[in-house]
C-alpha positions, 0 to 999 in steps of 0.5 A, spaced: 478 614 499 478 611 505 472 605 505 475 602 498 481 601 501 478 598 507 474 594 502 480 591 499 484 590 504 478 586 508 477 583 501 486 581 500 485 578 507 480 573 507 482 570 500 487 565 504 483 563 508 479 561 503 485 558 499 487 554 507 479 551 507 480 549 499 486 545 500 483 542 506 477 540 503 481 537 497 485 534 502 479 530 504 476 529 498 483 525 496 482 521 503 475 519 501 476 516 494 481 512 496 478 509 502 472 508 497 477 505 492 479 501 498 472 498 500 470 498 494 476 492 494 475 489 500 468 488 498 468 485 491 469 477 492 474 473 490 474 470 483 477 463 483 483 462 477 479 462 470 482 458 463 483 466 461 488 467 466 495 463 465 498 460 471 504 464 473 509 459 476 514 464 477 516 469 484 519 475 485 525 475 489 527 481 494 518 481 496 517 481 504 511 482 506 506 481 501 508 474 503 506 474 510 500 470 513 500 472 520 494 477 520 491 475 526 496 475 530 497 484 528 490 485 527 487 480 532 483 484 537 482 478 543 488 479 546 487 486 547 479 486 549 481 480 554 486 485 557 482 492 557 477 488 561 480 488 566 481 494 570 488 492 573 491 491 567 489 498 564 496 501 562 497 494 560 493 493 555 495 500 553 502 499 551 499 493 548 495 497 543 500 502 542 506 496 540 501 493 536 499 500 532 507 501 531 507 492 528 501 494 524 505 500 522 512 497 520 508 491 516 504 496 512 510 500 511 514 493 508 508 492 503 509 500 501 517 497 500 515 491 496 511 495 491 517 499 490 521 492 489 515 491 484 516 496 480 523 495 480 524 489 477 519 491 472 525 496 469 530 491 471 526 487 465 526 492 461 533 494 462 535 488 461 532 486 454 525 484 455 520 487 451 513 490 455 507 493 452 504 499 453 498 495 455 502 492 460 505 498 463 499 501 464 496 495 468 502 494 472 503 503 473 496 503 475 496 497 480 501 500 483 498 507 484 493 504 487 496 499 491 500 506 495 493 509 495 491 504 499 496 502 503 496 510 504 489 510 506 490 504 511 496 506 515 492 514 516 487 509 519 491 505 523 495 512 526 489 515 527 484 510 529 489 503 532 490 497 529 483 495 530 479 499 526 476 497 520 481 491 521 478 488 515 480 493 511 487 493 514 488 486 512 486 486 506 492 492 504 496 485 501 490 483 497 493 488 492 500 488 493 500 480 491 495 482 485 501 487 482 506 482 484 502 476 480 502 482 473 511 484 475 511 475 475 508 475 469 512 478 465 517 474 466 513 467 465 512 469 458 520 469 457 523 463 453 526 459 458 533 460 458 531 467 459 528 467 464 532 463 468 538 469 467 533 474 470 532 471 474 538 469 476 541 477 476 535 480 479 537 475 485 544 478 485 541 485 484 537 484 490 543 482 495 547 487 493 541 492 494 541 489 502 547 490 503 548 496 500 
C-alpha cells in the first residue's frame, strides 16, 4: 500500500507545477501574437487615400493624445545618448531615462484613454438614434481590440526595456488609434446634416460633463 500512495502523491504534487508552466507559456504565447500583430503594422506601408475611401470631414471631440505630433521629443534617444557619453553626467543621464520612460508611459496610457472615448462615442450614436450595422461594429470592436492589444504590447516594452527600445514600433502605437478614431468619425459623417450637428453638439456637452465629473 505504501509506494502507490507514494506514487500518487508524487503525481498530485507536480500537476501544479505543470499548470504554473502552462499558463506562463500561454502568457508568452499572448505577448508574441501581439507584438507580431504589432510589427506586422509598423511594417505595412502606408496607402495614400483612394476614391473608395470617402473623406471624413468630422472629429471626435474629448481625443488627447492620438493627436499629439511631438514623437521625437518622447521617443528621441540624441538627447539621452549625448548625456550618457559623458561619464559626469552618468546619474544625470539616468534620471533622464527614468523621466522619459514615466513620459512615454503617461502618452501610451492617454492613447489607451481616447480608445475608450471612441468607443464611447460610438454607443453615444447608437443611443442616440443613429442606425450602425453589424459590419460596422465589427470593425470598430475589432480595431479597438487590437488598438489595446498594442498599446498593451507597447507599454510592456517601454517598463521593461525604455523609452528607446523598438522606438518605432512604440511610435507607431497611434497609428492605430487614429485608424478606429477615423471609422467612430465616420459613422457620424454619413449622418444627415442637421443630425450631425445635434451629435455633435451633445456629444461636446457629454465630454465636459465627463471631465468635470
Amino acid at each position: 500500500m505504501g509506494p502507490p500512495l507514494a506514487h500518487h502523491h508524487g503525481h498530485f504534487r507536480t500537476r501544479p507545477e505543470l499548470s504554473a508552466e502552462f499558463v506562463i507559456a500561454l502568457f508568452f504565447l499572448a505577448v508574441f501574437v501581439c507584438l507580431g500583430l504589432s510589427l506586422f503594422l509598423v511594417l505595412r506601408p502606408e496607402h495614400p487615400a483612394t476614391q473608395s475611401e470617402p473623406e471624413i470631414r468630422d472629429t471626435i471631440a474629448g481625443l488627447s493624445a492620438a493627436r499629439a505630433q511631438s514623437f521625437q521629443m518622447l521617443f528621441g534617444e540624441a538627447d539621452y545618448t549625448a548625456l550618457r557619453a559623458k561619464p559626469e553626467l552618468k546619474l544625470v543621464s539616468a534620471k533622464f531615462r527614468r523621466d522619459r520612460r514615466r513620459i512615454a508611459l503617461l502618452w501610451l496610457g492617454e492613447l489607451q484613454r481616447d480608445v475608450h472615448v471612441v468607443w464611447e462615442f460610438r454607443r453615444f450614436l447608437v443611443r442616440n438614434g443613429l442606425s450602425v450595422t453589424f459590419r460596422e461594429e465589427a470593425a470598430i470592436g475589432g480595431a479597438a481590440c487590437f488598438a489595446l492589444a498594442y498599446l498593451n504590447v507597447a507599454r510592456l516594452i517601454v517598463f521593461m526595456f525604455g523609452p528607446f527600445a523598438l522606438s518605432g514600433a512604440v511610435r507607431s502605437a497611434k497609428v492605430p488609434v487614429e485608424r478606429l478614431s477615423g471609422r467612430g468619425a465616420g459613422l457620424l459623417s454619413r449622418a444627415p446634416d442637421a443630425m450631425r450637428v445635434q451629435l455633435q453638439r451633445k456629444w461636446t456637452q457629454h465630454v465636459v460633463a465627463w471631465n468635470v465629473g
